[in-house]
C-alpha positions as CSV (number, residue, x, y, z in Angstrom):
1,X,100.8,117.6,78.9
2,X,101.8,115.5,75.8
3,X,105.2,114.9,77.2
4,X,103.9,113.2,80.4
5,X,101.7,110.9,77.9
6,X,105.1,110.0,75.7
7,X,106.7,109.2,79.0
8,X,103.9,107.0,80.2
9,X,103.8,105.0,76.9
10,X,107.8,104.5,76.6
11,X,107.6,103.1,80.3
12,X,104.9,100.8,79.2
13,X,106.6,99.9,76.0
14,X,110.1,99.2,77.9
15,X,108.2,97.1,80.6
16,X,106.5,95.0,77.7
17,X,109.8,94.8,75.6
18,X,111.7,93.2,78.9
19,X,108.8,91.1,80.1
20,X,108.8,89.8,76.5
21,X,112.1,88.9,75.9
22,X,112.6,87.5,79.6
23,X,109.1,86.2,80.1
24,X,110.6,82.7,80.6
25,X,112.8,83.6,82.9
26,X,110.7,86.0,84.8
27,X,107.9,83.8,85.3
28,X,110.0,80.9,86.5
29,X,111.7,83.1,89.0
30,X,108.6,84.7,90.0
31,X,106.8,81.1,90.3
32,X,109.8,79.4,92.1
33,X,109.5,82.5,94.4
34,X,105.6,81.9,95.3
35,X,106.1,78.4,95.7
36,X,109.3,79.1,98.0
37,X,106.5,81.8,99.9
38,X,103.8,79.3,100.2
39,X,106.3,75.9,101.6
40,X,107.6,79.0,104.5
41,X,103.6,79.4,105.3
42,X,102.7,75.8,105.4
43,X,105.6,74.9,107.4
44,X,104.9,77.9,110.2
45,X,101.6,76.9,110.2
46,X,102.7,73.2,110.7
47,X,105.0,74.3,113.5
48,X,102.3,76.8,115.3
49,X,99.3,74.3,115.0
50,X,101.3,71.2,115.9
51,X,102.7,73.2,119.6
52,X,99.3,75.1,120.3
53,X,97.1,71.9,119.8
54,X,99.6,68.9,120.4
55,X,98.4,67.4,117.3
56,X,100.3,64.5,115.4
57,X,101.6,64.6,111.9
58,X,98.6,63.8,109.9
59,X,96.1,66.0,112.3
60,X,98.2,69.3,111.5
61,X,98.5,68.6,108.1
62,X,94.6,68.7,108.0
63,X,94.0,71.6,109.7
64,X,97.1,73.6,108.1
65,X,95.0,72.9,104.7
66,X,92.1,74.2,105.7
67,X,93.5,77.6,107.1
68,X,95.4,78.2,104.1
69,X,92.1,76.9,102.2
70,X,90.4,79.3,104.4
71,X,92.9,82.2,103.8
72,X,92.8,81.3,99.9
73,X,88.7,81.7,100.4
74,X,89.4,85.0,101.8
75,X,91.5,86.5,99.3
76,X,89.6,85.5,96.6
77,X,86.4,87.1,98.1
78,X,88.6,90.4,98.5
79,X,89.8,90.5,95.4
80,X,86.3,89.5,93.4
81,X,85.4,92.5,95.5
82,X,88.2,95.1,93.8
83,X,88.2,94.0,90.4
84,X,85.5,95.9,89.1
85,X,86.6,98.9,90.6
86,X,90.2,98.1,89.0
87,X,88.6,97.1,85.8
88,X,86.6,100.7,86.4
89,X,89.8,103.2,87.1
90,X,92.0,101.2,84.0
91,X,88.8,101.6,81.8
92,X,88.6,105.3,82.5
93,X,92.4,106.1,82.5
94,X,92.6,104.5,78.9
95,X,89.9,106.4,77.9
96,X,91.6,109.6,78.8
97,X,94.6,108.1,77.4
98,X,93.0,107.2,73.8
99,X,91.5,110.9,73.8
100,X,94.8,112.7,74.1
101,X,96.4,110.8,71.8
102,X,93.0,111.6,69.3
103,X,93.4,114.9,69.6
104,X,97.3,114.9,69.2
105,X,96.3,113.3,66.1
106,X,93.9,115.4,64.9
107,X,96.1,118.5,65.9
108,X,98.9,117.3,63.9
109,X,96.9,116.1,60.8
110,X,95.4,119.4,60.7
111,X,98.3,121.3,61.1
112,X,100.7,119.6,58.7
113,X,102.2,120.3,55.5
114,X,100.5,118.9,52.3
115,X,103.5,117.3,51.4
116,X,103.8,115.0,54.8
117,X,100.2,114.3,54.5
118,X,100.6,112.6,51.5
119,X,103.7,110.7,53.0
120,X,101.6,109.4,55.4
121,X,98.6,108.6,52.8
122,X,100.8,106.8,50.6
123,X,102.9,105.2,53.4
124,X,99.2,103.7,54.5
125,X,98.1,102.6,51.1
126,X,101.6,100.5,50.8
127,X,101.0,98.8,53.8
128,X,97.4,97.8,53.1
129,X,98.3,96.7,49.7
130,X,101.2,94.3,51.2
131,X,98.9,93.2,53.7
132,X,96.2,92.3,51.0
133,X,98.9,91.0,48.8
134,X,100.1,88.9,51.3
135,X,96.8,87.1,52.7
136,X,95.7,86.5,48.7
137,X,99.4,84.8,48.0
């Protein structure tokens, strides 16, 4: 049961760690790829609207921005639609999440040698006091 959870959170931490370190990159390929997807649409829709209605240039380029301004329309309905409900199953699998890791915790805490517990108490006092050190400095 814990083992599926330690999985989970290493995939999450090595899908931050190599979005972080090649977030420039990624987003510029990912954006460059979108804009590549969007100039194939608008041209097919140039093409298709410019045979089926013998339209000239400036006529097609009218209509082919208000289908993909209707398509954009549509998507974003859609998806206002979805996003509770995805902001609803995350909220709930977190939840779970947080709780397991509560009682793994808790387990552990109670369940550990006096001697580790005061590693970790004193470990935790350090810390703070750096931290307070450092903001007063």
């Amino acid at each position: 049961m814990y083992g599926s959870v330690k999985l989970k959170i290493g995939f999450a931490a090595t899908a931050i760690s190599v979005f972080y370190l090649l977030s420039d990159m990624l987003l510029d390929l990912v954006l460059e790829f979108l804009h590549l997807c969007f100039e194939a649409l608008e041209f097919t829709l140039d093409i298709i609207i410019e045979h089926l209605f013998d339209t000239g240039r400036h006529a097609t380029q009218t209509v082919t921005f208000y289908v993909i301004l209707l398509f954009a329309a549509y998507f974003l309905f859609k998806l206002s639609r979805k996003l509770p409900v995805w902001y609803g199953a995350i909220k709930t699998e977190l939840s779970g999440v947080r709780h397991q890791f509560t009682v793994a915790a808790e387990d552990y805490w109670h369940t550990a040698p006096v001697n580790s517990l005061v590693k970790w108490c004193s470990v935790l006092m350090i810390g703070v006091s750096m931290l307070a050190w450092g903001l007063l400095a």
